[in-house]
N, C-alpha and C positions, 0 to 999 in steps of 0.2 A: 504494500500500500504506500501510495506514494503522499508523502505527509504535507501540509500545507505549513510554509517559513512565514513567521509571525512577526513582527515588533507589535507589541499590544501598551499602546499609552492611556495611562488610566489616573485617575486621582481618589482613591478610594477613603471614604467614599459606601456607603453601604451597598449601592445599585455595583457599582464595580468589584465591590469583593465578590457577589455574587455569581458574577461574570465569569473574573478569576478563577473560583472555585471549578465550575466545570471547566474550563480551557485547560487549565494544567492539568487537569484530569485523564483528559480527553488524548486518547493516541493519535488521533488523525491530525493532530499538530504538533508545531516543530518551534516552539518559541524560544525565538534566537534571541529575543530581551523584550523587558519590561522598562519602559518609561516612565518615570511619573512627574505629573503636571501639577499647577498649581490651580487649582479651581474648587470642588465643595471645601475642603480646607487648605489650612498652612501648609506649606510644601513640604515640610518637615515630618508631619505628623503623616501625611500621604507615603510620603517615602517610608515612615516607621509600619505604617501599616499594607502595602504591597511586599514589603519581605516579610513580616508576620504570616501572613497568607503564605508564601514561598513554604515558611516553616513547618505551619497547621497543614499543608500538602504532602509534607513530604519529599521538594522537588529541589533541583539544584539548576535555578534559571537565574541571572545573573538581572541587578535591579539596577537601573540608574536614577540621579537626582534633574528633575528638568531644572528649569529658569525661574525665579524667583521676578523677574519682569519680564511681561506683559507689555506687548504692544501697543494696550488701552494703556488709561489712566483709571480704570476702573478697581476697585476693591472689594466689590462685591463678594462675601462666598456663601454659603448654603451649610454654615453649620448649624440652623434653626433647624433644622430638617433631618441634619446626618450627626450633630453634637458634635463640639470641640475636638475631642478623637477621631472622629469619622465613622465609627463604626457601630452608629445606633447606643440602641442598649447593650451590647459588647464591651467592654472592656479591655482592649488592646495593654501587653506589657510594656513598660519601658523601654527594654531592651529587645533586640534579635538577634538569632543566631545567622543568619545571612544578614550581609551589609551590604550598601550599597557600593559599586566599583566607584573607583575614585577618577571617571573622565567625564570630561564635557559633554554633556548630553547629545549635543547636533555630532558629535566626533565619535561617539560610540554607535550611535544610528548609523551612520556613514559607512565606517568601517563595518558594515552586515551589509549594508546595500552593495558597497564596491568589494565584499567577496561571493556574493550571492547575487548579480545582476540582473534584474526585471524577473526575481523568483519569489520575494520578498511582498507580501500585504501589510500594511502597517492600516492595524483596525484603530482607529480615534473614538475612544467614550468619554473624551473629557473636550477642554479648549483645545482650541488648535495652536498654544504657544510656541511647542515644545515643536512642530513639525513646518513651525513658521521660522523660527529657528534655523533649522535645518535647511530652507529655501535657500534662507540670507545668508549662512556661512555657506555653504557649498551647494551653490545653483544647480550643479550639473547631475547633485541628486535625482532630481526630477526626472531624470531619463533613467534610472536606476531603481526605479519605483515601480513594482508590475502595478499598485493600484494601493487605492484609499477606501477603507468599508469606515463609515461615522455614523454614528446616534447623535442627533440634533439637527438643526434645524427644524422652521415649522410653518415652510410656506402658505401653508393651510389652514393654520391654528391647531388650537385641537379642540374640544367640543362645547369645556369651559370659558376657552378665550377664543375666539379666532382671530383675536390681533397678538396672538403670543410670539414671543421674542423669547428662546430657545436659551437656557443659560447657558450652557457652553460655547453659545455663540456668541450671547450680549456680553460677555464679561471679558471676550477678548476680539471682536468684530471684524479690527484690523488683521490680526491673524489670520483668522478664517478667508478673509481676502488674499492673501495671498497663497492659501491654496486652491481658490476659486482662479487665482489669475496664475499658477503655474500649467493646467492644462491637464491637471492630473486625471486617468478613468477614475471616477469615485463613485461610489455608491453609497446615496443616503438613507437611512433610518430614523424618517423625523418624529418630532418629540410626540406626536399624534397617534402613531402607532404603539408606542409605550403607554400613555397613559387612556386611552380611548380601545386598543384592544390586549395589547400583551400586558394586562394588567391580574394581578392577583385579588380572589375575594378573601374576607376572615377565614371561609370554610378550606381555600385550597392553600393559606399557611400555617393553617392548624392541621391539615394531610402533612404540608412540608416537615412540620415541627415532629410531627410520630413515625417518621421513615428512617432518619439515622442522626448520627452524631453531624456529618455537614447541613441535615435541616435542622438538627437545635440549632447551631450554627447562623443559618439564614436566618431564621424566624427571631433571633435573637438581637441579629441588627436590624429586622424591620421592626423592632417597638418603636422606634421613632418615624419610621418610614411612612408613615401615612400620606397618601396624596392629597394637600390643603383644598388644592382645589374642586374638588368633588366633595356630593353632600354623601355616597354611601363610601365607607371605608373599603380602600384600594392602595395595591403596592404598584408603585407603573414599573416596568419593567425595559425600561428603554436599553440599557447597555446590556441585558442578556437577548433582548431581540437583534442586535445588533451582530453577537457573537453566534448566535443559532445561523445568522442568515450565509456566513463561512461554509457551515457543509449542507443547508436546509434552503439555497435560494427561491426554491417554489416555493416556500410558506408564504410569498410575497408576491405581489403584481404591482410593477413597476410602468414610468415613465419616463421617457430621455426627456431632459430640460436644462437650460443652460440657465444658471444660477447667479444672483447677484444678493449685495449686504450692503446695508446701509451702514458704514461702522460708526455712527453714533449710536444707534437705538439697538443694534442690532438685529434686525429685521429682515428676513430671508425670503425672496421672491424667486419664484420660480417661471421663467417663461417656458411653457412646454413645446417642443419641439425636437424632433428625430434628429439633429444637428447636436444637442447638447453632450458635453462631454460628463453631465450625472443622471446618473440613473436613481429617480426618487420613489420609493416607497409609498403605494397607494393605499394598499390595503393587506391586511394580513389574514391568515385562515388561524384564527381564535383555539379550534376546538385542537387543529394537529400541534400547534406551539404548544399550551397548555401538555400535552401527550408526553411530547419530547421535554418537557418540565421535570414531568415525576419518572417517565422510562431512566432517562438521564442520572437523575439521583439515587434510584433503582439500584442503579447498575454500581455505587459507590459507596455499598455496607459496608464493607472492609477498612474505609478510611476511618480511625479512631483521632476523636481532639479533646483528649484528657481534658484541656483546660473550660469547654465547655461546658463541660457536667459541673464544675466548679462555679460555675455562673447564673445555669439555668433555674435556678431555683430563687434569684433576685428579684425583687421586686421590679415587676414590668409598666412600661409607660403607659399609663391609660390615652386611647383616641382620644377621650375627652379634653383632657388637659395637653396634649398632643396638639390636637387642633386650635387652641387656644394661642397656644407657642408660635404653630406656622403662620398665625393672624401676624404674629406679632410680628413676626422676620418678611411677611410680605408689607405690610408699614413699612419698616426699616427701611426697605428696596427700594421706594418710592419715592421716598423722603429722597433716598440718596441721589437718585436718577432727576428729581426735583430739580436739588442744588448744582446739578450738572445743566 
């Protein structure tokens, strides 16, 4: 089986651990590194907790530190949502036992594109900093790139907003731009799809939470995970639809459109047309996602995360006051973008 070459940049992040989780799981991938971005939190704590994950796996994938600036001026992050750690109601250690390699992010990406040339996906579930980066220092990437798979954008809205503006795209806009204007194939999984179908009910992360030690796992960082914007409680699930669509592309019906951002608002238009160099995510199939959910997890009794069971028994975050919280960090957001 001929295995698919990854860079997977992530900022985790609760929606990204869970991502993680299955990818390094998963055989039919070949992940040549782990980036991580600064976006739902401080780069730091993202970094701490992408090699935690490394650890709770099992695996020996090598983690880099992105960029600390942002081609916005923006500061926005999403720890109302994923808490100062990043990882929900989890708990993340201090310390890990994988660290991060000690080179420049754009220069360790690099070095995987120019020994592995146009073999290489580099899936985006975070900002595009970190592969904006990568433009700017070594241009000639972009011919080194078989292709871009990203969750975000939301030319379309999604059902609660439809003039939503996509945080991984508002909070670095100009970056995104410049992966719009290298020409790259990319493939979108806008923010629509996560939250409007590949989303989780209470019933199916209470299945999640009774199938093994990676769903105590899951179910443990979605106590905070609730989606503010809807009124029945839902986990939106954008960066594992993201990652599903690597070996499952039919779970989706696409359209070519050639893409533009407004990097002030961040605001993602889509003009559809057979010319475009993205191919964006229309519509997903609900029932086969959800399948490949729990088959998936299924298949990963054997993974043991001692420090789990140490946890699971914590006091968990009620919706109620949950929802109260993400009132309050969507204020914040407002105010901020206000004063801009």
């Amino acid at each position: 089986m001929k295995k698919i070459k990854l860079i997977v940049d992530v900022d985790p992040g609760c929606d990204d651990a869970t991502a993680l989780c299955f990818l390094l799981n998963d055989p039919k991938y070949d992940i040549k590194l782990i980036s991580v971005s600064r976006g739902n939190i401080m780069l730091k704590n993202a970094v701490r907790n992408a090699c935690h994950i490394v650890d709770l796996m099992h695996k020996d994938v090598p983690v880099v530190a992105g960029y600390e600036q942002r081609f916005s001026d923006s500061t926005e992050d999403a720890t109302f949502l994923h808490t100062k750690d990043g990882l929900g109601g989890y708990k993340p250690p201090k310390t890990t036992k994988t660290q991060p390699i000690q080179k420049d992010c754009a220069d360790a990406m690099y070095e995987i594109l120019k020994k592995y040339p146009k073999q290489v996906t580099i899936l985006m579930i975070t900002p595009h900093t970190n592969l904006a980066h990568l433009l700017t220092k070594h241009p000639d990437a972009k011919k080194l790139i078989k292709r871009v798979v990203m969750e975000s954008g939301a030319p379309n809205g999604i059902k609660a907003n439809p003039n939503y503006c996509s945080f991984n795209i508002r909070v670095d806009a100009p970056a995104f731009k410049k992966t719009i204007d290298s020409g790259l194939p990319t493939v979108m999984i806008p923010s629509n799809i996560g939250r409007d179908e590949a989303y989780l009910t209470e019933k199916h992360v209470e299945r999640i939470k009774n199938t093994n030690d990676i769903g105590l796992f899951m179910a443990k960082t979605y106590e905070t995970y609730w989606e503010p914007n809807y009124e029945d409680p839902r986990i939106a699930c954008n960066d594992l639809a993201a990652a599903f669509y690597l070996e499952s592309p039919r779970l989706f019906k696409f359209k070519r459109a050639k893409i533009s951002v407004d990097t002030k608002t961040g605001k993602v238009t889509a003009d559809y047309t057979r010319k475009g160099n993205f191919r964006v995510a229309q519509v997903l199939n609900r029932r086969k996602f959800l399948n490949m959910i729990f088959k998936k997890l299924e298949q990963l009794n054997d993974i043991s995360i001692p420090e789990i069971h140490k946890q699971i028994n914590s006091k968990p975050v009620k919706h109620e006051t949950y929802k109260s919280l993400a009132m309050k960090g969507k204020e914040t957001t407002r105010r901020k973008t206000t004063k801009k």
